[in-house]
N, C-alpha and C positions, 0 to 999 in steps of 0.2 A: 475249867474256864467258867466265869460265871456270866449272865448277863449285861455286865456293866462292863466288863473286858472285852466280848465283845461289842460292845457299845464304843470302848475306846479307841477299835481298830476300823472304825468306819470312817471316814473323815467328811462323809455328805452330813452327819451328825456333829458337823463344828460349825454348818453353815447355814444348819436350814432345820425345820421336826420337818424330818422325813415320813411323811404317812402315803407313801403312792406304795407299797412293796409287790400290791397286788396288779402294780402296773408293768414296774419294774424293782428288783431291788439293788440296794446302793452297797456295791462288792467290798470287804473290809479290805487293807493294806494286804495282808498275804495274800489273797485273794490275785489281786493283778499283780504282785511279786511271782504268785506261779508260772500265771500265763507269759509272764518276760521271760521268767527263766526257763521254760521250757521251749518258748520258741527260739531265745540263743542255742538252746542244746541241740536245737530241729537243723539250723543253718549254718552253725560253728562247731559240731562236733560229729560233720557229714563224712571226714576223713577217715576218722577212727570209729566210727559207731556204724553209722551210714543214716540215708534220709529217714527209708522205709522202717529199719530195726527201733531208730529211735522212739519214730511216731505208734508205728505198734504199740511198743511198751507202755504210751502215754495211753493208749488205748484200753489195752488188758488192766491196765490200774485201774480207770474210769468205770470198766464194765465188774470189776472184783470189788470197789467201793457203794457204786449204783445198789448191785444185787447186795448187799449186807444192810442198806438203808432201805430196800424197796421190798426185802424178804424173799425174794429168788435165788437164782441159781446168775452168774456170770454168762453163760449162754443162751441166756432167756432176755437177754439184753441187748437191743440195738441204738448204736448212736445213730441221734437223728440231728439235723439242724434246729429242729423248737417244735414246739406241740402240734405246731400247723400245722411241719414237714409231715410230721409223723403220723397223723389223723390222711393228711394228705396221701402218704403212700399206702396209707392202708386203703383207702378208697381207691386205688387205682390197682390194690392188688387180687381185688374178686374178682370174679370170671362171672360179671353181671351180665342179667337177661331181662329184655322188654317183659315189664308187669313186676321185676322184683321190689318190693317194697324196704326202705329203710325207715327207719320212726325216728326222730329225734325229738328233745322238749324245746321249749319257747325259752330256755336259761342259757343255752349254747351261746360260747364266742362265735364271732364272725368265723375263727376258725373249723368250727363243728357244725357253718352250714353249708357253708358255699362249694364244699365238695358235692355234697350230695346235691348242691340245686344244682351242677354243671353233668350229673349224670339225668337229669330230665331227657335231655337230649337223647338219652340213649334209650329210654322208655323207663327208666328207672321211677318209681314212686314214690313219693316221700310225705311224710305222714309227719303231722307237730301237735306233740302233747304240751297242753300247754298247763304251766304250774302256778297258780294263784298263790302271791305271798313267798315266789320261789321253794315251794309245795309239792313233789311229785304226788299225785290222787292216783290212789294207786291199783283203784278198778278202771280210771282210765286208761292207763298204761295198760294193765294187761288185755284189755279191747281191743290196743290199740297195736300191740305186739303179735296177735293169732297173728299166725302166717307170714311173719316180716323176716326179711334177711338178714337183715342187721341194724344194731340200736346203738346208736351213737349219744351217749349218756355223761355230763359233768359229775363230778363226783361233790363239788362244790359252787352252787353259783355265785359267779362276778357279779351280778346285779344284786345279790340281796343278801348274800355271807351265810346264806344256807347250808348243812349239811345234807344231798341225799341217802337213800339207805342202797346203799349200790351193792350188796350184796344181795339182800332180799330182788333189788332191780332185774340183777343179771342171772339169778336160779330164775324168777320168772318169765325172763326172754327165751333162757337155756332151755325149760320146757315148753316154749312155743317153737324149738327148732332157730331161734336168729341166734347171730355171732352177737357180742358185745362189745362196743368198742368204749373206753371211758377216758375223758377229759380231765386229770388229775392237777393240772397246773396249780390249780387254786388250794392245794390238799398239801403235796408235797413239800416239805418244808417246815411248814406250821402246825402238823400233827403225824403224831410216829404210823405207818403205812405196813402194811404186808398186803402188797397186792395179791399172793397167792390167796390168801383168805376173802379176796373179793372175787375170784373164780372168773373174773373177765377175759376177752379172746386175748384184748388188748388193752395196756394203759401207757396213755402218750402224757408226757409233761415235758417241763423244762427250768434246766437250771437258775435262769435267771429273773425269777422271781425269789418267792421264800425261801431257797435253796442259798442266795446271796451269791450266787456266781456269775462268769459273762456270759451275754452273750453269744448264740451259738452254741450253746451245749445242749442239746435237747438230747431224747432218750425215750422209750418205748419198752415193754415188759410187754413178750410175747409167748404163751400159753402152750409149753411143747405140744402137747393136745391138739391144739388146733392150727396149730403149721400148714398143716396140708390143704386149709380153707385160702390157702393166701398164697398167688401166683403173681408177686411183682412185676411189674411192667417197667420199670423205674431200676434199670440191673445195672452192674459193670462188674469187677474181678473181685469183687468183696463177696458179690452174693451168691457166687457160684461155687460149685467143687473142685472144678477143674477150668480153671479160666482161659489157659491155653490149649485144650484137647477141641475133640472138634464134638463133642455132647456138650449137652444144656442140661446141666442139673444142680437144681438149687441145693443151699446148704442145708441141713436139718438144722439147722436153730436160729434164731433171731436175726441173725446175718445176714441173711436172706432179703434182710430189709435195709441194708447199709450196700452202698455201691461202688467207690472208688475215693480218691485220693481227694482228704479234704483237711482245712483244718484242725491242728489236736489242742493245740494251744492251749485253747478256751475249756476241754477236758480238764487240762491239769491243774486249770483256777479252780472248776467242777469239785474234783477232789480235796483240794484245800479247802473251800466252801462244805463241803458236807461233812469231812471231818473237827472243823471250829462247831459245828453245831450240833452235833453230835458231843462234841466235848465237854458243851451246855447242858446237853442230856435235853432228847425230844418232850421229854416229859416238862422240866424244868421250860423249856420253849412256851409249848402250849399252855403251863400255870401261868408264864408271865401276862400272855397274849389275852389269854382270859382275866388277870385282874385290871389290867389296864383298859382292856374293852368295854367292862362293868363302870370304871369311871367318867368313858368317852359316853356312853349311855346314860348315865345319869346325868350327867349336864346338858346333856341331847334333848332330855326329856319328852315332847310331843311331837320335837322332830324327827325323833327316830325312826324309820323304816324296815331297819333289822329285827329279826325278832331281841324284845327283851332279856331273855335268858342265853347263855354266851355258845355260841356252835363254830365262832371263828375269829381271825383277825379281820374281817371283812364289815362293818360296819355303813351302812348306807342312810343319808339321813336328807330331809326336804326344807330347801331354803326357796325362796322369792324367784332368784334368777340362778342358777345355777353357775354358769360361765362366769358371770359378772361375780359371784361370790369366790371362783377357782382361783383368776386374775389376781381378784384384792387378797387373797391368802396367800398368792404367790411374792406379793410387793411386800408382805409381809413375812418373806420365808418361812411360810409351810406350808410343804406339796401336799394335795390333794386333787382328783380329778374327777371329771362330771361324769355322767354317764346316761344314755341314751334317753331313760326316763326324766331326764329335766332334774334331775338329785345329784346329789354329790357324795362320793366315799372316799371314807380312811380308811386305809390302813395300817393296824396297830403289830406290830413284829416285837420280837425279844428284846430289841438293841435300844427299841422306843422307852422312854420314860413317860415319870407324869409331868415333867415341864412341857416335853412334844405332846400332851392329850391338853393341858393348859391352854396351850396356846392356839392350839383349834379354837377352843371352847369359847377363850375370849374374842373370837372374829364375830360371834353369834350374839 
């Protein structure tokens, strides 16, 4: 498959230059063909298969496709609901103590902070490096990490299309003694990953961004190593060994972090989804992402905001009004969205051409 094939199987690309991916991304036709036809199999073939057997399977696919794209193992894999969920239950799964401190930066989603400010309450401390330029400075950080629990790190900032260097991040935190927690939404997808080679405790993302899935697929890659840091509070018969005996022991692997009877559906989009873009070749993904970027840039000129030279499909650039600029692009079909700083980003994916980077350019 090449990019233009998938291009053909989108259909938000017959109506609109789709540039929000980094908000949400627009699923191609197999894509919600999966999740139908999986859910007929979940409720139409309960007689002969059964509810549980089917869903499972939809399961084991998702966590055997995940690990092959994320460079794990299948048991190092939990499904989660979305990056939140999963940042969420990680924070609820430390055995925190008045005075522990967490460090997070100033690039973090709402999702990577509001956990941590709701353990103030509990004497927890929380520390914000902040990143000039979307910049980790990285004798601040490690100042700022002596003695911290744990560091809740993007891999990618939303606000400026940054890459950080989360490997060097997380050896640093590792020899100050904190967990790593990392934000990979903005990563997965739009450049080929092995999270094992970033040595983090945890990386939470979700399908339904540059991944092109629905949804409710979210997903987490948890560090056999460090299993034993993470005591779920957030349980039911998924996380345990024995759900019906009368012990409490958690699973030894990622499972531990997945609770009870949910949704699969949106898995078996998941898997359609990763496997079309894989078919593209990650590689071939990110050369698209990068030439197309380099031309959203250059017409961008003084507007630009992102750095100059290409680190993403994440593009941020400074207009007059920002809202009032989102609006008039929208009457014009082409999504784009504001963002906290009063600027506005595109995002640029594989499926995008140069007619959808055109027609930004000509609003400006």
């Amino acid at each position: 498959m090449d990019p233009a094939a998938l291009r053909a199987d989108v259909p938000a690309c017959e109506s609109c230059a789709y540039l929000n991916t980094g908000a949400s991304g627009p699923a191609p036709r197999r894509v919600v063909e999966a999740v139908e036809s999986a859910q007929r199999d979940q409720e139409f073939e309960a007689c002969s298969a059964g509810h549980y057997e089917v869903a499972e399977s939809v399961r084991a696919s998702a966590r055997e496709t995940l690990a092959d794209h994320l460079g794990c193992r299948p048991e190092d894999v939990a499904l989660v609901a979305s990056t939140g969920d999963g940042i969420s239950r990680v924070a609820n799964a430390v055995d925190w103590s008045a005075g522990d401190r967490v460090v997070r930066t100033d690039l973090e989603h709402p999702s990577g902070v509001l956990p941590w400010r709701r353990l103030r309450d509990e004497g927890v401390e929380v520390t914000t490096v902040e990143c000039p330029g979307g910049r980790l400075p990285m004798n601040d950080y490690r100042e700022a990490v002596a003695d911290a629990r744990l560091v809740c790190l993007s891999s990618e900032s939303w606000l400026h299309g940054t890459r950080l260097p989360v490997a060097e991040a997380v050896e640093i935190a590792h020899d100050a003694g904190a967990l790593v927690l990392v934000d990979a939404v903005q990563t997965v997808g739009q450049h080929p990953v092995d999270v094992e080679a970033w040595g983090a405790d945890v990386v939470c993302a979700s399908g339904h961004k540059w991944l092109l899935g629905p949804w409710g697929a979210g997903f987490c890659y948890v560090d056999p190593d460090s299993l034993s840091a993470f005591r779920p509070r957030h349980v039911g018969y998924h996380s345990v060994v024995d759900p019906t005996g009368e012990g409490f022991e958690y699973r030894d692997d990622a499972g531990r972090f997945e609770v009870s009877t949910s949704a699969v559906a949106p898995y078996a989009g998941l898997v359609e989804a990763v496997e079309m873009l894989e078919a593209v070749g990650m590689d071939a993904v990110e050369n698209r992402i990068e030439r197309l970027t380099d031309r959203l840039k250059a017409g961008l000129g003084d507007r630009l905001v992102s750095p100059e030279a290409y680190e993403s499909g994440l593009v941020t650039f400074a207009v007059e009004d920002a809202q009032a600029f989102v609006d008039r692009a929208n009457a014009a079909d082409v999504v784009v969205r504001d963002l906290p700083s009063d600027a506005v980003r595109a995002s640029v994916h594989a499926f995008n051409d140069e007619a959808d980077v055109d027609a930004l350019l000509d609003l400006l």
